[in-house]
Each structure stands twice: as structure tokens, then as C-alpha cells.
N, C-alpha and C positions, 0 to 999 in steps of 0.2 A: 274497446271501440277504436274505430279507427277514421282520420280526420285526412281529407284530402287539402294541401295547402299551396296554393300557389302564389310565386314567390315575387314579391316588388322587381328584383331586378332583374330576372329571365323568366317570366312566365311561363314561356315553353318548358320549364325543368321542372312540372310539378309533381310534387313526391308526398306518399303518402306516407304519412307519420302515425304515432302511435304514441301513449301517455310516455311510457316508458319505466325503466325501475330505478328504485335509488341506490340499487347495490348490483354489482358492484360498481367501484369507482374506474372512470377511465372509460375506452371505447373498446366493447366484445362485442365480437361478430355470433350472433344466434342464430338459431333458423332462420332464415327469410331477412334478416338485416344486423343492424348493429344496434346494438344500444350505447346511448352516451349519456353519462353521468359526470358532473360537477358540484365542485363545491364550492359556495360563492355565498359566504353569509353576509347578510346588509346590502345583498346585490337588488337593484329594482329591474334590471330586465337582463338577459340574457340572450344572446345570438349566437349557434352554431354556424361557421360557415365552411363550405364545403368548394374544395379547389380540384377541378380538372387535373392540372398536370402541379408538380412541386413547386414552380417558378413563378406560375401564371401571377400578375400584380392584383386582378380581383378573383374573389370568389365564383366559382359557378352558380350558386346556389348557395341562399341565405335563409335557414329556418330561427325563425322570431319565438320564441320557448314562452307559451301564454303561462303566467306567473297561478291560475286555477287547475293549470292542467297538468303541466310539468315542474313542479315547485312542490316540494315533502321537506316541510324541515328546513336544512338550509342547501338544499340539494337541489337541482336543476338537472332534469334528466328526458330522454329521449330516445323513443324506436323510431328507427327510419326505415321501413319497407325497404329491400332490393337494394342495399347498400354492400357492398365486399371489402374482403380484407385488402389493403394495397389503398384504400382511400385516405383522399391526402383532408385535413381540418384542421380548424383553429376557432376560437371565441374572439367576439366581443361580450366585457361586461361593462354595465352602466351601473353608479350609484351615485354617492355622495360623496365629494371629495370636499373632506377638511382634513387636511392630516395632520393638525395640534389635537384633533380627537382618534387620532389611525387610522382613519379612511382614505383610502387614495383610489377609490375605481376611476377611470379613465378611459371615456369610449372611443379617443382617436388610437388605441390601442389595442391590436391584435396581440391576443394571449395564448399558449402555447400550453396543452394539456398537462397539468404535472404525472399525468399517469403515462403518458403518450411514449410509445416502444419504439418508435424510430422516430427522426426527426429530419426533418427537409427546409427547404428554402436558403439554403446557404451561398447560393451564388447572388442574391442580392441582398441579403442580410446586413443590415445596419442596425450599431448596436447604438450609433446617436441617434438612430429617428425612431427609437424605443425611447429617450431619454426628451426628446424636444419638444414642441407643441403640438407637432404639425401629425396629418391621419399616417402610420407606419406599415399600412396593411400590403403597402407591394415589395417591403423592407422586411416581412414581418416572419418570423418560424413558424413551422408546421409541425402538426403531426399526423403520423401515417397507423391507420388501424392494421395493424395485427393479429393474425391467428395461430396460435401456436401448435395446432395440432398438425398440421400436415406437416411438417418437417419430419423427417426419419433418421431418430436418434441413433439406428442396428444397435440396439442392444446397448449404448453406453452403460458403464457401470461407475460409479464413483471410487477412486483407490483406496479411501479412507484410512490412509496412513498415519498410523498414531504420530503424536506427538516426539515420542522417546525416537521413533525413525526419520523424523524431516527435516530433511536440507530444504533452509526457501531461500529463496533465487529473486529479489526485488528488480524489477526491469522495467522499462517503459518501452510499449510497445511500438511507439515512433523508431525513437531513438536507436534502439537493436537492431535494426536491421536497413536501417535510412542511408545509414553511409554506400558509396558506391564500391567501397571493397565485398559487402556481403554477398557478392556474388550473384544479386538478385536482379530479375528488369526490371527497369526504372518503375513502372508503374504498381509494382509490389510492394518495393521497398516503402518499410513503416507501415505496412499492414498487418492485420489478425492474418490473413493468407502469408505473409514474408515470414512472419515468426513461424509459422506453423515449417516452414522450410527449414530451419534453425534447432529443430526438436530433438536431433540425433545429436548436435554440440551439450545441448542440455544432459540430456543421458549421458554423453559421456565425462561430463562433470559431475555427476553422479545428484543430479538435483531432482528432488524430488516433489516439489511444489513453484510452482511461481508464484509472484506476488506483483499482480499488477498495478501500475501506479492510475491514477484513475482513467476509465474508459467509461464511466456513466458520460453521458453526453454533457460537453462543456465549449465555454466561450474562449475560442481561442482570441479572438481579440480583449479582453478582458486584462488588460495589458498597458503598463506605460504609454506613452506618444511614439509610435516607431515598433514597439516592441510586441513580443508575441505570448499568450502566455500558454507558453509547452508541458511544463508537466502535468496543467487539466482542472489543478485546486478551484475551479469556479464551475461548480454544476447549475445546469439550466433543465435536463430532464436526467432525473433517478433510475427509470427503468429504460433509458433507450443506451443502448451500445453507439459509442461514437461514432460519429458518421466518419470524420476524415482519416481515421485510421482503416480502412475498409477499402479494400482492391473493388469491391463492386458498389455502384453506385447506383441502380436502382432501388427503386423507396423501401424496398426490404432487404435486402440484399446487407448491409450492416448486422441485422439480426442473425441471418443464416451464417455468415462468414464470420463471426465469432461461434455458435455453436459450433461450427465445423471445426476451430480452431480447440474450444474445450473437449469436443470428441477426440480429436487429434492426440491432444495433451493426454489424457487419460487411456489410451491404446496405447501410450508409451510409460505406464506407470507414474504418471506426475499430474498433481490435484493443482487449481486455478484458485487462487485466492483472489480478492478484488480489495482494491483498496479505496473505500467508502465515504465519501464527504458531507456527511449530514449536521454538520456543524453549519454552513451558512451557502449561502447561493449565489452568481455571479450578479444579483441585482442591486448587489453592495450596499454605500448609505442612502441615505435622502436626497442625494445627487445621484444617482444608478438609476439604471436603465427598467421602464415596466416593463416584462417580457411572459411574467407568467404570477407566480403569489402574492405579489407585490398588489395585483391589478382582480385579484381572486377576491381574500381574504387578506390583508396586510396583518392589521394586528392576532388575528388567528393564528398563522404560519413565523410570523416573528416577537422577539421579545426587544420592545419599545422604551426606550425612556420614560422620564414621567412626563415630561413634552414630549407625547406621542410624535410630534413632527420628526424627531429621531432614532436611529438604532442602535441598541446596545452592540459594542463591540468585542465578543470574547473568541472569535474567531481572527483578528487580524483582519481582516478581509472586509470589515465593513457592516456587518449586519452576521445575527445570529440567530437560526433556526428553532425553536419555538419546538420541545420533545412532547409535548404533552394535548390529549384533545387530537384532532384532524392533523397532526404532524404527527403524532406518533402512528396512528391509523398508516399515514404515508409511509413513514419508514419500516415497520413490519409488514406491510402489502409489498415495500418493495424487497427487501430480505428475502420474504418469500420468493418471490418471481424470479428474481435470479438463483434461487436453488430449485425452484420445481420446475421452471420456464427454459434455463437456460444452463443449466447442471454445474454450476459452480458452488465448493468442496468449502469457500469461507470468505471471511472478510478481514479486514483489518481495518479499521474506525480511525479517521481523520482528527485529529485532534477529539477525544474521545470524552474527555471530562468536561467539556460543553453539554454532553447530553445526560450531565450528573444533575444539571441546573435544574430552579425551577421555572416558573412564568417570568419571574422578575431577576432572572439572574442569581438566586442564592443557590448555592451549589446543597445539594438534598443528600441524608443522610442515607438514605435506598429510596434509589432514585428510580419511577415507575418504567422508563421506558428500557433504564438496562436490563430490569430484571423480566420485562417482557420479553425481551430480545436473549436471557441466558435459559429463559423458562420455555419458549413456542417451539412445540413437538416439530415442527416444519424444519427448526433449525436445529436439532437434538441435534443430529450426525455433523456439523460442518463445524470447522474451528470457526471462535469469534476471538480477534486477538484485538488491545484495547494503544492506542497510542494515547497516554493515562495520562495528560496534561493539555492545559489548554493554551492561548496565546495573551491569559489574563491574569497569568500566574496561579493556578492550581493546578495543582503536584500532584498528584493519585496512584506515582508507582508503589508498589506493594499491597493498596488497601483500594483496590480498583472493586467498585458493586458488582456483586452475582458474586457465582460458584465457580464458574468455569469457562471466563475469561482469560486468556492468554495474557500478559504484557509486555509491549517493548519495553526491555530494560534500560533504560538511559542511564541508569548509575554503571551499570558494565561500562558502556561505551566508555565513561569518561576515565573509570578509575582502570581499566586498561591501558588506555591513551598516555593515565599520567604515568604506568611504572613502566610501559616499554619507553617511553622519552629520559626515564629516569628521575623522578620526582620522588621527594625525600616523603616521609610518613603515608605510601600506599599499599604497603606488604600485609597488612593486616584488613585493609577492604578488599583488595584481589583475591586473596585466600575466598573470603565468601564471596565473591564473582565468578568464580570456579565452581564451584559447590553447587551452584544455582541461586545465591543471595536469597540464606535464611535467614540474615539479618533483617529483607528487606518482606521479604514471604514468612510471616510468623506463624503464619497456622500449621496446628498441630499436621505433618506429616503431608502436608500440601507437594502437590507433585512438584518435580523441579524442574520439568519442559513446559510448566506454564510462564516459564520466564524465558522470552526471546529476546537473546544474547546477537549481539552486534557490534564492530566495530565502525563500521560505515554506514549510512543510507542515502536518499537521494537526498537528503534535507542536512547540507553540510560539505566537509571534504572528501573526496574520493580517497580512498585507502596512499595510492603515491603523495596526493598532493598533502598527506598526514606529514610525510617524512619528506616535504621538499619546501615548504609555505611555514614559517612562523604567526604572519598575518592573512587575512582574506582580501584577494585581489579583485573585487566586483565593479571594478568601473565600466565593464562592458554591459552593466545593466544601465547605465545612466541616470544609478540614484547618489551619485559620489563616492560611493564606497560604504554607504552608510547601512545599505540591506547584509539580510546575511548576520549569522552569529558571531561575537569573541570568543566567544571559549570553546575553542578548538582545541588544544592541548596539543597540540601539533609540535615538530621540532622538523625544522630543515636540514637535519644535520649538517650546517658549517656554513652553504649558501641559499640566499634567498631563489627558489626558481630553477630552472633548469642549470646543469653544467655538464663537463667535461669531465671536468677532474674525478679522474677513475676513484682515489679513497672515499670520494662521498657517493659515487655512484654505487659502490660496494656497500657503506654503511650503511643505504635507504635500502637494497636491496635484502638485506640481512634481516634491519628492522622490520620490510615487509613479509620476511619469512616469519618473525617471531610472532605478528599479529598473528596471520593463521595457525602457528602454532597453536597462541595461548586460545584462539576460535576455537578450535577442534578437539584440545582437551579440556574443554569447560561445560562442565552438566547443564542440560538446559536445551532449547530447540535452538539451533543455528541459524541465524540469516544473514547474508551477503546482499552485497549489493551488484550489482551488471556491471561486469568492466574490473572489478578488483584485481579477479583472476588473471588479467593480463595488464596489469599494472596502467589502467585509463585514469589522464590525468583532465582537470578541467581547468588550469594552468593556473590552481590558486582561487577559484571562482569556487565559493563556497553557497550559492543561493541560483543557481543558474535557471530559476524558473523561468525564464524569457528569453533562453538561450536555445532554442531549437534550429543548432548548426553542428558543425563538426565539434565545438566544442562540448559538447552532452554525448554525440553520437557515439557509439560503441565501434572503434574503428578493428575492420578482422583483420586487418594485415599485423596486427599485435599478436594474435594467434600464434603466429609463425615467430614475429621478432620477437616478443615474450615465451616464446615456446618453454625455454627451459624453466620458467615460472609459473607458467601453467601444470605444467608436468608435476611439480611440486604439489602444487594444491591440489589437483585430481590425484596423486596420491597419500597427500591427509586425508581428505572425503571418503577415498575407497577403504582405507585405513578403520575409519571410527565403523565407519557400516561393517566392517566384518566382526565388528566385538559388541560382545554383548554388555559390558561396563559400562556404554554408552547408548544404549539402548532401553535401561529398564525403567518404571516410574517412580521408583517413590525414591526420600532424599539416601545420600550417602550417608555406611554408617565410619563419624569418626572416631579412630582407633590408635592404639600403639600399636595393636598389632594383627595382622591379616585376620579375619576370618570368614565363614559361606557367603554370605551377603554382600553387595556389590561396597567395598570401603575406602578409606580414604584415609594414608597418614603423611603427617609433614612432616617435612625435614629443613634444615638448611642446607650449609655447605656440611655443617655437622648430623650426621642419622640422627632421627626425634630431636633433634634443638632446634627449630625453627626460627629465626632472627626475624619478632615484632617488631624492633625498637625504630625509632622516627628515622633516621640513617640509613634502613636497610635496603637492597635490592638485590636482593638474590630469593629463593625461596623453590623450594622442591616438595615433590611427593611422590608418592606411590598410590596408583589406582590397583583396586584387585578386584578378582571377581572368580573366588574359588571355585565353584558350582562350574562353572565352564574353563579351569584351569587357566587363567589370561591373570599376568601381574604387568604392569604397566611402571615408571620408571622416569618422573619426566622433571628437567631441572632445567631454572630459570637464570638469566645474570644478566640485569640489566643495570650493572655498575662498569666503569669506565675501565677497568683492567678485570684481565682474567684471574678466575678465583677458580680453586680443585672441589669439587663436591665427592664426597663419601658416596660408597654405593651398597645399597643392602646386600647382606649376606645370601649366598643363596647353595639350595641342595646339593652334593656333590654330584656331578653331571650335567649340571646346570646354568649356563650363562646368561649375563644380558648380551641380548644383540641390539645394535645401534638401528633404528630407524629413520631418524631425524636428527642432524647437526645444523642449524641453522649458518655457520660459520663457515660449513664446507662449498666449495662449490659444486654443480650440476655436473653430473648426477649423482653423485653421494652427499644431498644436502636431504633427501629421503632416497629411499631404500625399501624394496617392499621387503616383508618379514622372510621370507626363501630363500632373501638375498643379501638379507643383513649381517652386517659383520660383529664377529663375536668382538666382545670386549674384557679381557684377561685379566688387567687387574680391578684391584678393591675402590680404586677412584676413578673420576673423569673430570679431566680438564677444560670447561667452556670457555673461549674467547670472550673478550668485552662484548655485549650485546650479543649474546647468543641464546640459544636454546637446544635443548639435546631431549629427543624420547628416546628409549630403551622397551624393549620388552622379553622378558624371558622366555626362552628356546630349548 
């Protein structure tokens, strides 16, 4: 049936409506109009209102959702005859506000679809007049209905590059391309459009996934007094592409110009990871702003105290997202969307073991919504990689729920960190940080690229500022220094902060050889972080989420001034890609001695005596990989004088050729293998803090 309704405040806009359906969630464009679905349990009335242009302070038209006609369940829904994609809405909902029992609806408050694919209203956007007494509706977000079909994919195809082959590439899409060296006009710079300009430096670092830091739509004021907050960790809509990173500013136009950007990326060989925040929302504690769940469903959407007047904190941020029931519903409609809507290859989960929890915070032995998320046919093909800890102290590297989750490995990061700084008792957990940490991965024959290996990310120090900072310099967030981690494991070698003095410029520059080194010959899938390769520093600022200036930006003129350290690392990257040792799945086998299978034996300075002991730092092996004739050669010395290491015997005719001396300088500090030089005798000599690959020729 259909109902003609005319509307209290522009009568002239009367619009014929229809009951409507309760599935799906969000607003689809159907035949002849839209349908719009909500979910709003404990709601007593419900108002769609619909805005002329993004800006406008009132609605054009206000439909009243009679609770017999459009109410199923706890669903509020509605067809609107003659309604198109490119239309700009938003709610009110009304109920009962007592929030010592979780209730907080709030009808001076426009709310903002959590399904909603684009979002608008950002030039008057106030994120106190979501938080204050007063009506916020000419303050308030919108969102803009979407149709995903007329857009023209030609043919995208996903690269689906296993695991054993990908280089990921962690960038923010601001940041990369903001600075005025990218070469870009000003109005691109920090756009999906600017980065998509940037695609051939990717390729030519040989990267083969990005990993973007969050682009679900978030509050950039979400932020200290003064302060910005840049990297995005505060989501307000799941399925919409950020609007401010977007060269085009009409109501769709953020949609498009990120597909264009995954089309782009995938034409050149390289799959889109997203990096996913469904741990909690920018509407923070019981002091935060109503903008959308809060004003929905509170206690639905979040996990509450036992005085509901408050929120559990396992996110750091204020409030924690609720996995189970109409939140998890959200977070698999949203997974979905961005791989069937928007052709992105994976994700990587924001503090991940938050969604191990149950309703009341107790972290769940299988827990429903990962293993919906490792089990939905939708998501078979795309990696799901878990960042397996929370901000409330649970640890979940190694014994992360499902099958076939990835992990960031944090125990890499650090027990690298301590043996290139030179830390006494780490020879024996680096060995298994190499290997792919079976120590950490126990199951029987578990692949070893489900462990991503990292020395840096954006949550921390930049690769330089490892070898230049003992402590973290954050006073330019203006929380005293007090944000931001201690355990960095960092070593300034000699002074705090920038200097002159060539010997330390030399020793940081060495040390930053040996990282990538020990990156590149360690099993497992590699990620980097933006800016390493040309040694970007954040001058000691280990937390810079409110830092969106030059000191985050990714500056190109380092290109050139880091040339000779670039060159380096694009020739480790091109290096591991041409061998098969570094490419297969399952674990290394260890041996004394080579055989078919891709193997692995240690040595020290002495062939097979490998030095455990708590004093050590030196440590060698050989990688082989008979089946495709490649024997590898690679030895470590992160003790303060130079020590000779043994070199295996090899067939008569047959040499090691040096690849890598981390000690030499540009251009023999790598070598491609055509051009390597032979090495004649039975030892090699590493300087203090060095590193040396070999391969046989």
C-alpha cells in the first residue's frame, strides 16, 4: 500500500511513502525510490529527515515513521517513492533517557546512519553541539544514499597475491603525498586522487599491497584542545570513505575516487588492505558527543559498566564497541561492502582482541564474531590480519581465534630492536623471529607468513628516529610527554636527536642497513612502514596522532637526499622477490645439513656452533633452497668490535658472492647478484654492527 504524507514543515514537498522492508540495513536505492532501514531498539518514535543540499541548517522534508506501519521488531524502516541516489539524510530518534539504566536517545539530536556511504555536512559540523543541550541539527552529519551499480569497474580483477609474495607498504593517505615536495597541485595533495599519482614509486619499491591507515570516515576533531586528530582512530561511519582525503567534493564523489584509486592500485599489481576500527567509536565516554549509536541503541552497540551511566574502556579511546547481536550484524555487512562494493583485497583490525570479548568484557575462548569474520564466503579470498592485543592488557600474539588470521608480530619488532641495539640474552629469540616465531605459532606446520614481521609502524618510532632517540620527545602533542610508549628499545647511538658528527651519522646509517637486513631475510610476510625507505624522521615523536604537519608528512625531496638508502632497500625487496626461499608456505626445515626442501642451519662465528649463551650477539645461517639451486649465506654482528665468521665449504667451482655488507658504503653496501663480488677465502670479516648476505654463484 502506499500512503501519501504531507509534511508539518513544508507541505508543498509531499512525498509518497510506502511501509518499507526491514532488510536490508542502511538506505538502497530500488525501483522507484529508496528504502531506509534503522535500527533503534527502545526507540518510541523515529524521524527521517531529508536535506536539499549537504549544508542546508534544516531539513527539506521531515517523514514521521508511524511506530504500526514502519516498526518490525526493533527496526524502523521506510520506501520513499521518487527518491535518487546522491540524497543527502539524517534521523531523529526519541525515547527514554536514563542512562544509569543505558538509555540515552536524545531528540535535540541529529543522528547520522551507521550504514551511511558517504557523509556530508562538514563545513558546519560541531562536534560540541552533538555533546550540549542545545537542537545540533544545522551542526549536524549527514548522510548521502548510494548506488553502487553505475560505477564502471572495466573489468577490475583482485591480484590476490599470496601471502609467501607480499611486501605491505603501511601509509597514510594524508600524509604521503600532503607535503609540497610531491610534486602534486595543492588541491590533490592528501588525496585518494594524489596517491593514485605516487603508484609508479610504489612499484618501483617493489611493494606489493598497501595498508591503509584508517579511511572509514572519522572525526578529525576528535582531538585534544588545539589539536587534530590525523591518523583517523575515531570512526563515526564504517562504510563511508573519508570525505577529507577526497580531491572531489560532491556528495559522491569520495566513493568514486577511492574506487578509482583501488582500480588504479590493482592495474599496477598492488591489493588495498584497510585498516579497520571496530573496537570503539569517536562518541567516546559518557562525556562524548551523540552523533549516531550512542542516540540509536546505546547499550546494544556498546559494552557498559554495571552503572550503565558508563563505558567500558578496552579501547583507550573511551568506549568499546559491543561484537555481538546488531554490532556484529554491522561489522560483517561492513567487511562485506568494502570487498564486494568497493574491491578491497583485506583488512587489518585495529586493536583486534577487543572483538575476542564478550557483552561484559570477558575475553571469550572462540569468540562468535572472529570466527564469523575467518568463516564468511564473502571474505574467503581477502587477507584478514589481526593486531592481537588490546589497550587493556590482553596479549593474543600467537593464539589469535580462527584459522586464518594473519598476525602482527610485536614480539619481532621488539626482540629485533633489542639485538641490533645490542642487548645481551636476544640470540636465541631472534633465531625464532627469523624462522617465522614457532615458538610463538605452535600449531602443527602453521604457515610462517601468517606472521607479519615489522620493525616500525605508525604506532611508535619511525625506523631513524630508532637509532637517533633513547626516549620519546612528544611534547608537541601537549600531553607533557606523558602519550606515547616506553619501550621503544631504541639506541641513539651516542647523541640524543639530530647531529653532525659524521661517526654517529655513519653508525645510525649502518644500524638502518642492518634493520632491513634482518626485514628481508626473516620468514614471514614483511611490512614497512611509509617514509623508512628514505630514512623520515618524526624528530623523537613516538605517538604523533595529532600531528598532521610536516612532521608525519612523507617529505619527496628525501628521495633524492636519501637516494643512496633507497637504492639499498629497493635492492633487498627486488633481491627476496627473485628467490624462491622466500616465497614458499609452510615452516623451514631445521638442519645440519642442506637438503630439497626450503632449510635452515645456524652457525655462529664458528660453522654449526651457534652462540645461545646470555652474552651473545653475533649469530649466522644459511638459508637453501635445493629444488631451485639458491644457497643463501647471511651473518649477523651486533657486538661492539669486529669478529671473522667461518664460511661454509662449497663445490669446487663455486663461490660465495657478496650481496650485502651493511658496513660498506653506496654502492657496494648491496650489489645485485650479476654484480657481486666473489669472496675467495674460507672466512669474512664484519665490522662492529654489521651485517653481510652472500649467495652462491
Amino acid at each position: 500500500m502506499t500512503f501519501k504524507i504531507l509534511l508539518n514543515e513544508h507541505p508543498q514537498f509531499g512525498l509518497a511513502v510506502q511501509p518499507g522492508n526491514s532488510y536490508p540495513l542502511g538506505a538502497r536505492v530500488r525501483d522507484g525510490g529508496i528504502n531506509f532501514c534503522l535500527y533503534a531498539r527502545e526507540a518510541r518514535t523515529v524521524e527521517l529527515l531529508l536535506f536539499a543540499t549537504p549544508e542546508d541548517p534544516q531539513p527539506q522534508t521531515t517523514i514521521r515513521l508511524d511506530p504500526k506501519i514502519h516498526h518490525t521488531f526493533h527496526f524502523w524502516h521506510v520506501f520513499v517513492v521518487g527518491l535518487k541516489a546522491g540524497q543527502v539524510y539524517a534521523y531523529r530518534v526519541d525515547g527514554p533517557y536514563y542512562p544509569e539504566t543505558g538509555l540515552r536517545f536524545n531528540r535535540n539530536k541529529v543522528l547520522l546512519d551507521p550504514y551511511a556511504r558517504s557523509v556530508v555536512g562538514w563545513q558546519n559540523y560541531s562536534r560540541q553541539a552533538a555533546i550540549d543541550g542545545s537542537d545540533n541539527c544545522a551542526q549536524a552529519l549527514r548522510g548521502v544514499v548510494v548506488d553502487p551499480l553505475p560505477y564502471d569497474w572495466e573489468g577490475d580483477r583482485h591480484p590476490k597475491t599470496p601471502y609467501a609474495e607480499t611486501i605491505i607498504y603501511e601509509l597514510h593517505v594524508d600524509g604521503f603525498t600532503q607535503h609540497a615536495s610531491s610534486g602534486l597541485v595543492p588541491e590533490k595533495r592528501g588525496t585518494y586522487a594524489g596517491l593514485m599519482e605516487k603508484i609508479p614509486y610504489l612499484q618501483s619499491l617493489g611493494i606489493t599491497a598497501v595498508e591503509l591507515m584508517p579511511v572509514q570516515q572519522f572525526d578529525p576533531s576528535d582531538a585534544p584542545s588545539g589539536k587534530v586528530n590525523y591518523w583517523g582512530y575515531s570512526p563515526v561511519a564504517f562504510f563511508a570513505p573519508h570525505r577529507q582525503y577526497s580531491y572531489r567534493q560532491d556528495n559522491l564523489g569520495p566513493v568514486d575516487e577511492f574506487r578509482d584509486l583501488v582500480k588504479a592500485l590493482h592495474r599496477a599489481g598492488i591489493e588495498v588492505i584497510l585498516d579497520v576500527v571496530f573496537n570503539h567509536t569517536t562518541e567516546g565516554n559518557h562525556e562524548g558527543p551523540t552523533l549516531s549509536l550512542r542516540g540509536l541503541s546505546n547499550e546494544s552497540y556498546y559494552i557498559l559498566e554495571n552503572d550503565k551511566a558508563y563505558y567500558k574502556n578496552y579501547s583507550g579511546c573511551g568506549n568499546t564497541l559491543k561484537t555481538s547481536a546488531i554490532s556484529g550484524y554491522l561489522i560483517l555487512d561492513c567487511l562485506r561492502y568494502w570487498v564486494s562494493e568497493m574491491h578491497v583485497d583485506g583488512f587489518r583490525f585495529d586493536l583486534a582482541s577487543v572483538l575476542s570479548r564478550d557483552t561484559t568484557g570477558e575475553p571469550l575462548h572462540n569468540p562468535p564474531i572472529l570466527w564469523m569474520i575467518n568463516t564468511d564466503p564473502a571474505l574467503a579470498g581477502t587477507k584478514i590480519i589481526a593486531e592481537a592485543w588490546d589497550a587493556a592488557g590482553l596479549y593474543q600474539v600467537g593464539h589469535f581465534a580462527g584459522e586464518r588470521f594473519a598476525e602482527w608480530n610485536g614480539p619481532y619488532r621488539d626482540d629485533v630492536r633489542r639485538f641490533v641495539r645490542g642487548d645481551n640474552g636476544v640470540v636465541r629469540a631472534l633465531a625464532d623471529r627469523i624462522v617465522g616465531s614457532p615458538d610463538l605459532y605452535v600449531q602443527s606446520q602453521r604457515d610462517p607468513n601468517y606472521s607479519v614481521h615489522f620493525v616500525t609502524c605508525h604506532d611508535g618510532f619511525t625506523l631513524y628516529d630508532l637509532l637517533s632517540y633513547d626516549s620519546k620527545h612528544n611534547w608537541a602533542n601537549g600531553e607533557n610527554n606523558r602519550d606515547g610508549t616506553d619501550a621503544n628499545w631504541s639506541w641513539n647511538c651516542g647523541v640524543e636527536g639530530p647531529t653532525q658528527d659524521p661517526t654517529i651519522q655513519s653508525l645510525r646509517l649502518k644500524q638502518a642497513k642492518n634493520f632491513f637486513t634482518l626485514w628481508t631475510m626473516s620468514q614471514g610476510t614483511p611490512m614497512m612502514l611509509m617514509g623508512d625507505e628514505v630514512l623520515r624522521s618524526q624528530q623523537g615523536n613516538n605517538n604523533a596522532y595529532c600531528q598532521n604537519n610536516e612532521l608525519s608528512w612523507f617529505d619527496w625531496n628525501a628521495v633524492i637526499t636519501q637516494g643512496d638508502f633507497l637504492r639499498f632497500v629497493k635492492g633487498l625487496i627486488g633481491f627476496i622477490q627473485s628467490l624462491q626461499v622466500f616465497k614458499h608456505d609452510h615452516p623451514l626445515i631445521v638442519t645440519p645439513q642442506s637438503i630439497s626442501e626450503p632449510a635452515i642451519i645456524w652457525h655462529g662465528v664458528k660453522l654449526g656452533a651457534p652462540d645461545w649463551s646470555y652474552t651473545s650477539h653475533s649469530l649466522a645461517f644459511t638459508l637453501s633452497h635445493q629444488e631451485y639451486g639458491e644457497s643463501l649465506h647471511v651473518m649477523l654482528n651486533a657486538f661492539h668490535q669486529p669478529l671473522i665468521f667461518e664460511l661454509p665449504p662449497l663445490l669446487e667451482g663455486q663461490y660465495w658472492h657478496r650481496i650485502v655488507d651493511t658496513a660498506l658504503a653506496a654502492p657496494e653496501d648491496f650489489c645485485e647478484p650479476d654484480m657481486a663480488p666473489k669472496v675467495k677465502q674460507s672466512f669474512y670479516q664484519l665490522e662492529q654492527y654489521s651485517s653481510v648476505i652472500l649467495i652462491v654463484q
